[in-house]
C-alpha positions in Angstrom: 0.0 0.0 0.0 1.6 3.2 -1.1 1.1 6.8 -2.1 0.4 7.6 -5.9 -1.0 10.6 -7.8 -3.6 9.6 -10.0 -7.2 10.9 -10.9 -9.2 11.4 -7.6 -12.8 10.2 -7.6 -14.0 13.4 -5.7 -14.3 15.2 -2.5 -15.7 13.6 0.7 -18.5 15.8 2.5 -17.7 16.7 6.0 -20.3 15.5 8.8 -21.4 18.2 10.7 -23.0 18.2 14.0 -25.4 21.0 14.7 -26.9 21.6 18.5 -30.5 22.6 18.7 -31.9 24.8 21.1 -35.0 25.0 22.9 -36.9 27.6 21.2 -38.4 28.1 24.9 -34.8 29.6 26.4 -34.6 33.6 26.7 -31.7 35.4 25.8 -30.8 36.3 28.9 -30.9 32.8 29.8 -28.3 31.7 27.1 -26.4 34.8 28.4 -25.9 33.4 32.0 -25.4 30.0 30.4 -22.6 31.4 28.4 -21.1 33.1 31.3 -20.9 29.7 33.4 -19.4 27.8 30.9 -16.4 30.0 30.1 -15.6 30.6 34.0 -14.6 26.1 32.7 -11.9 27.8 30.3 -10.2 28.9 33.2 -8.9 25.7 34.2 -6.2 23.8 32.4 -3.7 20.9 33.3 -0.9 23.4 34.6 -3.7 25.2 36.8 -6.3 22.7 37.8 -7.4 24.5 40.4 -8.7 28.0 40.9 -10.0 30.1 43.8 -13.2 31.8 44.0 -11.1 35.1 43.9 -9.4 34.5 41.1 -11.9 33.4 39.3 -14.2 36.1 39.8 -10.9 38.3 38.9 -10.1 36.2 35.4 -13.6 36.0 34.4 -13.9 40.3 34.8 -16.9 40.0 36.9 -17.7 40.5 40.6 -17.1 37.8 43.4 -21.1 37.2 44.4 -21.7 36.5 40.2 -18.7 34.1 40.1 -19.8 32.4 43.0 -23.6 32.4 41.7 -22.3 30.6 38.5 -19.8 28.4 40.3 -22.4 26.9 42.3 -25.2 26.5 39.5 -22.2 24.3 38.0 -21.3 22.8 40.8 -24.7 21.5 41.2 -24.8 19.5 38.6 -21.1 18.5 39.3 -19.0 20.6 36.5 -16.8 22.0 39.4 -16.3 20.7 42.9 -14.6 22.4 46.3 -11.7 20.5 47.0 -8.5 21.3 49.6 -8.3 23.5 53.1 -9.2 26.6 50.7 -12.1 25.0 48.9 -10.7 25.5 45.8 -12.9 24.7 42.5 -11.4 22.1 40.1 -13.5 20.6 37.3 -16.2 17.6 38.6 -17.1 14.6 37.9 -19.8 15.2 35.2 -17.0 15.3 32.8 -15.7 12.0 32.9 -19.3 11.0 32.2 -20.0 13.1 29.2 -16.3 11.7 27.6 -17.3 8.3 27.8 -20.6 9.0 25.9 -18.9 11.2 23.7 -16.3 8.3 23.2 -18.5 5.6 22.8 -20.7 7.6 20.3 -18.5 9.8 18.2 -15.5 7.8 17.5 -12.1 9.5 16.3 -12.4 8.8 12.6 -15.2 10.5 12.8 -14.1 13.8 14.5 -10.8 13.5 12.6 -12.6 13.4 9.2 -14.3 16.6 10.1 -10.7 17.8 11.0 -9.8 16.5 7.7 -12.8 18.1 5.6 -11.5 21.4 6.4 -8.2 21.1 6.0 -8.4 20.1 2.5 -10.8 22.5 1.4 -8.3 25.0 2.8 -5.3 23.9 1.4 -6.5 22.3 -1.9 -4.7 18.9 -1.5 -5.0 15.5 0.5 -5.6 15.3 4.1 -4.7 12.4 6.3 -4.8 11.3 9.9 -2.4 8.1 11.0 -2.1 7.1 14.2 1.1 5.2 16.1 1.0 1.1 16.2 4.2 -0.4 17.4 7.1 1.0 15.1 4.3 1.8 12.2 2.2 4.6 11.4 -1.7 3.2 10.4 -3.7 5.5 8.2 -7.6 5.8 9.3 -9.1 8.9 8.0 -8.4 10.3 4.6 -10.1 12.7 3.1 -9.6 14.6 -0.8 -10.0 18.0 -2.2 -11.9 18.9 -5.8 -9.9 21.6 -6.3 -8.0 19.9 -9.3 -7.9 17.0 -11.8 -4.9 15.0 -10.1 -4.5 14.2 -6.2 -2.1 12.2 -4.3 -4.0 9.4 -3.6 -4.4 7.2 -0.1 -5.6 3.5 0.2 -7.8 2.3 3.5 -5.5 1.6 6.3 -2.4 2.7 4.8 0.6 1.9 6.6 3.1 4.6 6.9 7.3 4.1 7.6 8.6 6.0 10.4 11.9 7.3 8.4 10.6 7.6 5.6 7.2 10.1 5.8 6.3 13.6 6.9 3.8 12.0 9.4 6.8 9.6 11.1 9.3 12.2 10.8 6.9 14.1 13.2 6.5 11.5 15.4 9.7 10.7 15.8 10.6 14.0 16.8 8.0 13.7 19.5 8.9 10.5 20.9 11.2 9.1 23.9 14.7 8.4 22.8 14.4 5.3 23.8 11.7 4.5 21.3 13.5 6.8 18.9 16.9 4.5 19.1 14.5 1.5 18.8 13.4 2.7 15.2 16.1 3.7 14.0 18.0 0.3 14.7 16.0 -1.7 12.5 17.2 -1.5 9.0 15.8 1.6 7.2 14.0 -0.1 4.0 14.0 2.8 1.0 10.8 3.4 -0.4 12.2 5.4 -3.0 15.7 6.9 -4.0 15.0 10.3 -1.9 14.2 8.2 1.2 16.6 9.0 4.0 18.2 5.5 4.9 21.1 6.6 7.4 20.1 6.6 10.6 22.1 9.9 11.9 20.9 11.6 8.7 17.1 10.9 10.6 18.2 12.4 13.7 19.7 15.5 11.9 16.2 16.3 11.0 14.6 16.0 14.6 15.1 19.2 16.3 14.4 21.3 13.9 10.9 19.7 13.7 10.5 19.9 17.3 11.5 23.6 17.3 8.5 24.5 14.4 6.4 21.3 15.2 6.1 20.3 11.2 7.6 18.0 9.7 8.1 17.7 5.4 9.4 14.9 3.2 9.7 15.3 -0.7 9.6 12.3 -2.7 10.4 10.0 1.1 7.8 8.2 0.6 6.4 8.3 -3.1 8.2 9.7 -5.4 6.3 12.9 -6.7 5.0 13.5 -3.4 5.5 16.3 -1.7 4.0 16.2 2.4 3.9 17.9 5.5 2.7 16.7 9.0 2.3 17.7 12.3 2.0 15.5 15.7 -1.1 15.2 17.5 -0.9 13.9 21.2 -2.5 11.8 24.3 -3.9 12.9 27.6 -0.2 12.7 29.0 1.2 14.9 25.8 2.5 11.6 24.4 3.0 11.7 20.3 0.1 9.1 19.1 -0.2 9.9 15.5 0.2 12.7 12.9 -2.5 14.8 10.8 -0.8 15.6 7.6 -0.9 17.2 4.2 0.2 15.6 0.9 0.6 17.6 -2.3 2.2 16.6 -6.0 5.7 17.8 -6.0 4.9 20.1 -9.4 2.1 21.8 -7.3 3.4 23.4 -4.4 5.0 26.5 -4.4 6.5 29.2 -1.4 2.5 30.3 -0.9 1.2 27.1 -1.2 4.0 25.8 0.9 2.7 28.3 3.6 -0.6 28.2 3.9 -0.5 23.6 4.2 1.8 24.6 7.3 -0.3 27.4 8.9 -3.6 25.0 8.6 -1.8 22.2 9.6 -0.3 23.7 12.7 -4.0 25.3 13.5 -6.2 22.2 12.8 -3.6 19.4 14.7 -3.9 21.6 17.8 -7.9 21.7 17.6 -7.5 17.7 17.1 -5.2 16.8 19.2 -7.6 18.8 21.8 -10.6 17.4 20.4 -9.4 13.9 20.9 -8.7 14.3 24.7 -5.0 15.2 24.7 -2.4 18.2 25.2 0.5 19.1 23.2 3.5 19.7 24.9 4.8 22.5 26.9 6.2 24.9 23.8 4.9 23.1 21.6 4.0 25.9 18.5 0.7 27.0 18.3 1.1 29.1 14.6 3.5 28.4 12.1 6.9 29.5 11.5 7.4 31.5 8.2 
């Protein structure tokens, strides 16, 4: 199973959800709705708890509102008190909402909505693949109808470490450990651009840890020119790639650009959709 360029069949239509209202709720109603569920913005893994003060500051409101919301949510257990300074820190209702959410909207499905977008944007093939063992699996894939030609992906694609954007991304994400593992085996070439020599792969590492993208030209599939960028587990572990893949006579400085401005932008609303958290530094636009 490989990469070609070929005729596409078409686009794939993205799967929206939409969220119906009752037509019964008051505007002022969604108002104070709104302002209780952004005071749950405030919290994040480096903070995960918050006091009523500084809540009430961060939020721009007064301390008897804040405390009003907080204990509307805490109510029906989005926040809970916890500690000698009865701190808030997000409740229990979440971890019931995630596994209905998980059961019923399974990640191929939020990753081709991911996917949708991003090749609308950028014009050219979209892909997610996600880590198994020392192998990269392909399970989302989604094409563009923006032209005639298209690199082309096949169901469950398996992706080479060395030898792809999306591995190359990984890679720089991972524990050395795992990193030395990978880069023991023999490196097969896929093509005559592919990067065989093990310290040649780690020359490329930090500079894709420093912008967070990762490019191959021709690694992979000859005529194929991709990017990627690393998307990431509840402990900010490196569990797959979304990436980009264009034909090497196509892309171009602007084109170039935009695939690594998208890329950067819709990998950190996946990676965050799917539960996890990129790294500390990890870039949240892309370098020029």
């Amino acid at each position: 199973m490989i990469l070609s360029t070929k005729m596409k069949p078409g686009s794939r239509a993205a799967q929206i959800a939409t969220l119906e209202m009752p037509e019964c709720e008051s505007e002022d109603t969604m108002g104070t709705t709104s302002k209780a569920l952004s005071l749950l913005d405030l919290f994040s893994r480096a903070e995960p708890s918050i006091g009523l003060s500084d809540v009430a500051r961060r939020a721009g409101m007064n301390k008897a509102t804040a405390h009003r919301l907080l204990s509307e949510l805490a109510l029906h257990g989005f926040v809970e008190q916890t500690g000698s300074g009865r701190e808030y820190r997000l409740g229990p209702a979440f971890l019931r909402l995630a596994a209905l959410r998980e059961s019923n909207v399974p990640m191929r499905e939020m990753a081709m909505s991911t996917l949708s977008g991003l090749c609308a944007t950028t014009g050219e093939t979209a892909h997610v693949s996600l880590l198994q063992g020392e192998l990269l699996s392909t399970i989302a894939f989604a094409y563009s109808s923006a032209h005639g030609t298209s690199v082309m992906m096949e169901d469950a694609e398996v992706l080479t470490l060395h030898a792809t954007s999306s591995g190359l991304a990984v890679l720089a994400f991972s524990p050395p450990g795992f990193v030395d593992a990978v880069l023991a085996r023999p490196l097969v070439a896929c093509t005559p651009h592919t990067v065989t020599e093990p310290d040649a792969v780690r020359a490329l590492l930090p500079d894709i840890r420093a912008t967070g993208i990762a490019a191959s030209v021709g690694g992979f599939e000859e005529d194929v020119y991709s990017h990627a960028v690393p998307l990431f587990d509840t402990q900010s572990a490196c569990v797959g790639a979304l990436a980009v893949a264009a034909p090497v006579a196509r892309m171009n400085d602007p084109l170039r650009l935009l695939i690594r401005e998208e890329l950067i932008t819709q990998a950190n609303t996946l990676t965050r959709l799917l539960g996890g958290f990129p790294p500390a530094g990890f870039p949240r636009k892309a370098c020029a």
